[in-house]
Biopython code that builds the backbone (N, CA, C, O; Angstrom):
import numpy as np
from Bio.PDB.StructureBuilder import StructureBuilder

atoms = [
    (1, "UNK", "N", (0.824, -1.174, 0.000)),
    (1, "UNK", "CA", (0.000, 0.000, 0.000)),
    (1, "UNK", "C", (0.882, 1.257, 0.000)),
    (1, "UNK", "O", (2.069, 1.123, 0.298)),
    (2, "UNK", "N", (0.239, 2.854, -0.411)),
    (2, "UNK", "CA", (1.281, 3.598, -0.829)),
    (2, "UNK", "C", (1.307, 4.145, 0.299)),
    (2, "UNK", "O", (0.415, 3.858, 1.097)),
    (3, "UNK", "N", (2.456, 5.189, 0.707)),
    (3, "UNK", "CA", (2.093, 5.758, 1.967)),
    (3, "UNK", "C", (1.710, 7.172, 1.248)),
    (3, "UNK", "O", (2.161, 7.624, 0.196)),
    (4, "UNK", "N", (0.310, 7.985, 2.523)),
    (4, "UNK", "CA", (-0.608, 8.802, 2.055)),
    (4, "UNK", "C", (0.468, 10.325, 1.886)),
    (4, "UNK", "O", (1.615, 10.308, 2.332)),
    (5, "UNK", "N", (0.114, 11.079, 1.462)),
    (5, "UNK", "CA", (0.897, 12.408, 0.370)),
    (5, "UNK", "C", (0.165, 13.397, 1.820)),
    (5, "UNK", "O", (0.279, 14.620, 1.741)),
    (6, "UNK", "N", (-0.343, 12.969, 2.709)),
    (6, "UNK", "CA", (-0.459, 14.064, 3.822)),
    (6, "UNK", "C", (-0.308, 13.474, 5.218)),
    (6, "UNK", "O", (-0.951, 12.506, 5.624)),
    (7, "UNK", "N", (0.584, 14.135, 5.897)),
    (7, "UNK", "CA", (0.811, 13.633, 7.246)),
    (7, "UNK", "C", (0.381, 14.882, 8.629)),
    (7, "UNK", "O", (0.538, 16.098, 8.528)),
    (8, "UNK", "N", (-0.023, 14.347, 9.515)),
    (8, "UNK", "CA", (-0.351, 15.699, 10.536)),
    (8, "UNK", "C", (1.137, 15.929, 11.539)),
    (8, "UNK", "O", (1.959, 15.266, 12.172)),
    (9, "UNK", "N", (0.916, 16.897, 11.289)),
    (9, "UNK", "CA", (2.141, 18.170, 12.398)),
    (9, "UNK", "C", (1.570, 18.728, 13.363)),
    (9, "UNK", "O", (0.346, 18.837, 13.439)),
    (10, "UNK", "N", (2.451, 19.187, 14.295)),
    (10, "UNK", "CA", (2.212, 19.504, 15.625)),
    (10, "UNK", "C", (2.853, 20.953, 15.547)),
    (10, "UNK", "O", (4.051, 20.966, 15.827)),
    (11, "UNK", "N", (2.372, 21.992, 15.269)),
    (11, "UNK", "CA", (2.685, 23.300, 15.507)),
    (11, "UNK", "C", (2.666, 24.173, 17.091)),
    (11, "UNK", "O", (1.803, 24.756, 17.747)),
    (12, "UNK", "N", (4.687, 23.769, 17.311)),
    (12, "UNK", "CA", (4.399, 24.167, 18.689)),
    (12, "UNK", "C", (5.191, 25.900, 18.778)),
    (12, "UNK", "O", (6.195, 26.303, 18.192)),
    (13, "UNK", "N", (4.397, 26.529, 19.610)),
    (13, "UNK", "CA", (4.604, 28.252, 19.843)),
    (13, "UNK", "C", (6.415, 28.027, 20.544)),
    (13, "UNK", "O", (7.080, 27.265, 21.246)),
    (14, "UNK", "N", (6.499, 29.065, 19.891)),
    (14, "UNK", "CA", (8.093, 29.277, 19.981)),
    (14, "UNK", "C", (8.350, 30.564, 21.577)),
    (14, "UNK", "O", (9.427, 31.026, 21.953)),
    (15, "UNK", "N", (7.153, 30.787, 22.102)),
    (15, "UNK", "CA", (6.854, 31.441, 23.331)),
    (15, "UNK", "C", (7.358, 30.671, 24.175)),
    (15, "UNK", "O", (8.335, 31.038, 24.827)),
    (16, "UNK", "N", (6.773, 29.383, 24.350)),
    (16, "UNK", "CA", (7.026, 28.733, 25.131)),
    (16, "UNK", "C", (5.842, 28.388, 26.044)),
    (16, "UNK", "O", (6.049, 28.048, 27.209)),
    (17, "UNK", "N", (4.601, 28.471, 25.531)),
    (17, "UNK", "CA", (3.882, 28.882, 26.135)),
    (17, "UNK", "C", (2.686, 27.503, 26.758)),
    (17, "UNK", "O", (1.724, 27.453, 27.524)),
    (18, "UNK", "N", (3.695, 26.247, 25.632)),
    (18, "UNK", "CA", (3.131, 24.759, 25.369)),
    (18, "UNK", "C", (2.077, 25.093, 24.820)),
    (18, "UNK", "O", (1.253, 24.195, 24.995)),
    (19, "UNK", "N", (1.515, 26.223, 24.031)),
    (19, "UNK", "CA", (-0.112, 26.058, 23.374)),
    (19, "UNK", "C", (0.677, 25.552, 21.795)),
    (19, "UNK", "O", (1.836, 25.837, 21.497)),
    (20, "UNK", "N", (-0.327, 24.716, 20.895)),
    (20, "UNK", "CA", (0.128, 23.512, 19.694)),
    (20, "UNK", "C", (-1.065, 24.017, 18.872)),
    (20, "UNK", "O", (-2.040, 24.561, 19.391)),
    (21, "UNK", "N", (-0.947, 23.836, 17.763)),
    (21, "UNK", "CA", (-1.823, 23.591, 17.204)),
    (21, "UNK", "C", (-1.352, 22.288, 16.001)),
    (21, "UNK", "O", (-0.174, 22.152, 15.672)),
    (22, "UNK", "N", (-2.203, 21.611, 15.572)),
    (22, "UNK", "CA", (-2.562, 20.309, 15.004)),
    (22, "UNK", "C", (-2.902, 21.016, 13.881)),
    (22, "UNK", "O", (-3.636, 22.004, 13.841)),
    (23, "UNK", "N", (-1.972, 20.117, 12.368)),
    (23, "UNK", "CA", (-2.328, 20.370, 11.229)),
    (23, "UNK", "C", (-1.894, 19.162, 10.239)),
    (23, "UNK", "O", (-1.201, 18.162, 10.425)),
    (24, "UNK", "N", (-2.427, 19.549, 9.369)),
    (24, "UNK", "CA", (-1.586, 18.427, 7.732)),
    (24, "UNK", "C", (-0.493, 19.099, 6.849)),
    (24, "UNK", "O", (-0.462, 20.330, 6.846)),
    (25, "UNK", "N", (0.060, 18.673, 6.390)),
    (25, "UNK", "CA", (0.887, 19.425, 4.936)),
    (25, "UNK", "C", (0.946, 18.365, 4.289)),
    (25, "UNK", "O", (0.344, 17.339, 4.603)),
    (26, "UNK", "N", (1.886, 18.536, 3.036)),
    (26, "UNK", "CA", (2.329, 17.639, 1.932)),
    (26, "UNK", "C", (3.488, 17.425, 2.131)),
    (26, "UNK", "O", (4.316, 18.316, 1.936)),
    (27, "UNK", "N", (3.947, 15.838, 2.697)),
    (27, "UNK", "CA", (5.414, 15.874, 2.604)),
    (27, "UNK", "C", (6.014, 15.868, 1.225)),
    (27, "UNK", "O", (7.219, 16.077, 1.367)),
    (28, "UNK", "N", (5.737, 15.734, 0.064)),
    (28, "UNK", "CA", (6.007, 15.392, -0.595)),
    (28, "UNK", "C", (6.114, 16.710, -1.670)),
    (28, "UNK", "O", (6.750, 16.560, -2.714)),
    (29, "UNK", "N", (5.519, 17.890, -1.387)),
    (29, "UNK", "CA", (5.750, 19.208, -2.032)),
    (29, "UNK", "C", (6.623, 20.507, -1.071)),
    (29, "UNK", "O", (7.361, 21.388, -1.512)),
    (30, "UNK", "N", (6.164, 20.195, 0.565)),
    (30, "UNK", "CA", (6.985, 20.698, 1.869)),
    (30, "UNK", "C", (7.820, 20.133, 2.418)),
    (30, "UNK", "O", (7.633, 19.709, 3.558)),
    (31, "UNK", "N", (9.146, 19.941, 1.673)),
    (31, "UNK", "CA", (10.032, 18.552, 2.287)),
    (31, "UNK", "C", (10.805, 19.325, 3.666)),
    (31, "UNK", "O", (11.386, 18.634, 4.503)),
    (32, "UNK", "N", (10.717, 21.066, 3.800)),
    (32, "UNK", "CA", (11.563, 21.334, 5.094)),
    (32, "UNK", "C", (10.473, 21.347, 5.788)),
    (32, "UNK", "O", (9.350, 20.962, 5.464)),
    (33, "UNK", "N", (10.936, 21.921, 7.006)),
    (33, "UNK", "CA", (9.865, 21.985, 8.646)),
    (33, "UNK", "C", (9.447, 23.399, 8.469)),
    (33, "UNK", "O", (10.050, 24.403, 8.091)),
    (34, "UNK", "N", (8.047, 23.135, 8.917)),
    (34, "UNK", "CA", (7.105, 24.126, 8.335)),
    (34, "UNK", "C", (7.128, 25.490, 9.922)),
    (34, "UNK", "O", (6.974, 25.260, 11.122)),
    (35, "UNK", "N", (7.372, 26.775, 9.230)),
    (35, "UNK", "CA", (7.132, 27.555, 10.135)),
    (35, "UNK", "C", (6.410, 28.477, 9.412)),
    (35, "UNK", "O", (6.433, 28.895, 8.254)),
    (36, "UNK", "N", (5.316, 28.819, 11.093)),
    (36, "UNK", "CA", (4.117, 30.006, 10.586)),
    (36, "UNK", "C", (3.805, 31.086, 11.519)),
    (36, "UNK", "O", (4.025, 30.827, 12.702)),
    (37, "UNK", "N", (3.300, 32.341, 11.218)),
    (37, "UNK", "CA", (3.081, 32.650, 12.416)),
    (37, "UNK", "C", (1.513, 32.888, 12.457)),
    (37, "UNK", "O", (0.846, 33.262, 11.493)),
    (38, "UNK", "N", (0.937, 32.557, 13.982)),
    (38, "UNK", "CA", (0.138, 32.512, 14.117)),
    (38, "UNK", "C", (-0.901, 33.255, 15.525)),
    (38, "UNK", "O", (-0.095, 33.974, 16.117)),
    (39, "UNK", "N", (-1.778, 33.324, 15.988)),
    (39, "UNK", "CA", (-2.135, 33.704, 17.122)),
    (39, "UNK", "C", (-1.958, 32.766, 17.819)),
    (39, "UNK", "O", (-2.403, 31.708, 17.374)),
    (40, "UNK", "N", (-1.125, 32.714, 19.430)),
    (40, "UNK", "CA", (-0.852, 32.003, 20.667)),
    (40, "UNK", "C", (-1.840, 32.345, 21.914)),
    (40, "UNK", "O", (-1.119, 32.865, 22.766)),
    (41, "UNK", "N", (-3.075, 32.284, 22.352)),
    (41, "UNK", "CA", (-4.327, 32.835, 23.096)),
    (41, "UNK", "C", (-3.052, 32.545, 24.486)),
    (41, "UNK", "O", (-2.782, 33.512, 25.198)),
    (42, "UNK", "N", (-2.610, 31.677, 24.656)),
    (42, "UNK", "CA", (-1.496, 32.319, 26.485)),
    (42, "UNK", "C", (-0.766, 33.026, 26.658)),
    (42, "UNK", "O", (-0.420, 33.305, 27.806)),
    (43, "UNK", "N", (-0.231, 33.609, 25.565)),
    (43, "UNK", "CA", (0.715, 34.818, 25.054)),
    (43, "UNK", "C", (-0.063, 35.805, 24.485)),
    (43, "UNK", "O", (0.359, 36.961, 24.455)),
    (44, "UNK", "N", (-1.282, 35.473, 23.967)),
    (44, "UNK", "CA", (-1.993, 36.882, 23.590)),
    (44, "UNK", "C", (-1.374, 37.729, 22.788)),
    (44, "UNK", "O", (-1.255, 38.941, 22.969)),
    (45, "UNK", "N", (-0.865, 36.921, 21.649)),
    (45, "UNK", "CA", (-0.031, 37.662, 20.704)),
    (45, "UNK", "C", (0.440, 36.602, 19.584)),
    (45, "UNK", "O", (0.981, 35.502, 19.701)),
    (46, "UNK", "N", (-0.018, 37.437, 18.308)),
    (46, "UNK", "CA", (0.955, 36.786, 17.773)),
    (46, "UNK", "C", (2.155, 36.243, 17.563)),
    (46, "UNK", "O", (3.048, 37.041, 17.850)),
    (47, "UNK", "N", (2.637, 34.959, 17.086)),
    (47, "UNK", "CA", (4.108, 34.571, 17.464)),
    (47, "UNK", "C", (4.517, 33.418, 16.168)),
    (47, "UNK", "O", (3.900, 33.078, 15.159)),
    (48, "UNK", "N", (5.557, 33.108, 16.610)),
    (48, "UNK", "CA", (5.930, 32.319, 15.217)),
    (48, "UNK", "C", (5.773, 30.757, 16.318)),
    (48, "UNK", "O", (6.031, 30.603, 17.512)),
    (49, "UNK", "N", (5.199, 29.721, 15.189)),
    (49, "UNK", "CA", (4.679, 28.203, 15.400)),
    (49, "UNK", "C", (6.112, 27.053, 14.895)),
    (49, "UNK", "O", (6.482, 27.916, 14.100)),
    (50, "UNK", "N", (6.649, 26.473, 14.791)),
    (50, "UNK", "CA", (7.375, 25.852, 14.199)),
    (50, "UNK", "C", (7.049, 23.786, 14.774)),
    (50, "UNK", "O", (6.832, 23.247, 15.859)),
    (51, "UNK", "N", (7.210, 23.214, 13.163)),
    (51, "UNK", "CA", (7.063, 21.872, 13.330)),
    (51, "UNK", "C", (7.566, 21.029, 14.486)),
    (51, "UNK", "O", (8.715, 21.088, 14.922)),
    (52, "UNK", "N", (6.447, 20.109, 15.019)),
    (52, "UNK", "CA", (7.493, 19.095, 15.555)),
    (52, "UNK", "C", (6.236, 17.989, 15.063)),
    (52, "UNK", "O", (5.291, 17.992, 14.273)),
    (53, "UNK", "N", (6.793, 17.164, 15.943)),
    (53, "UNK", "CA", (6.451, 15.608, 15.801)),
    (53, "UNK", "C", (5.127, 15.392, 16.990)),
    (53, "UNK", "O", (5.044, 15.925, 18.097)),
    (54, "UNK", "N", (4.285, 14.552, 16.422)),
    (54, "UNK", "CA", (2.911, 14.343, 17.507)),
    (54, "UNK", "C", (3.583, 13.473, 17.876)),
    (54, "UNK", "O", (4.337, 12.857, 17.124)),
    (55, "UNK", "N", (3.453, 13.241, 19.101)),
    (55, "UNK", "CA", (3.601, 11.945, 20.144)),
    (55, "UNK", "C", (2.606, 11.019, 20.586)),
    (55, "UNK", "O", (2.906, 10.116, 21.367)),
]
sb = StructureBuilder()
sb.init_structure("model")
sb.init_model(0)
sb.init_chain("A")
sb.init_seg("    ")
for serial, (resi, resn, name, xyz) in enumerate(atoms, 1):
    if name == "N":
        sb.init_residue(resn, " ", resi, " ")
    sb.init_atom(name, np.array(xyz, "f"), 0.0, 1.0, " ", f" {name:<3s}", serial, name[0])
structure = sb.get_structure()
């Protein structure tokens, strides 16, 4: 069987703030680690998100 063209990521705040957010990409068109910035509601501010791994 093939393996699927979308995998989920764990977008964790670079605050430090442990707030994540849960997403998909394309490994296969996004081969680096995905950074975004996004709203962090425990920091109350926008901030930059960067990939890790779900556990």
């Amino acid at each position: 069987m093939a393996k699927p063209t979308t995998i989920k990521i764990r977008l964790n705040s670079t605050a430090d703030t442990g707030f994540f957010y849960v997403t998909k990409k394309n490994a296969r068109t996004m081969t680096e680690k995905m950074v975004v910035r996004k709203y962090d509601p425990v920091a109350r501010k926008h901030v930059e998100f960067k990939e890790g791994k779900i556990k």
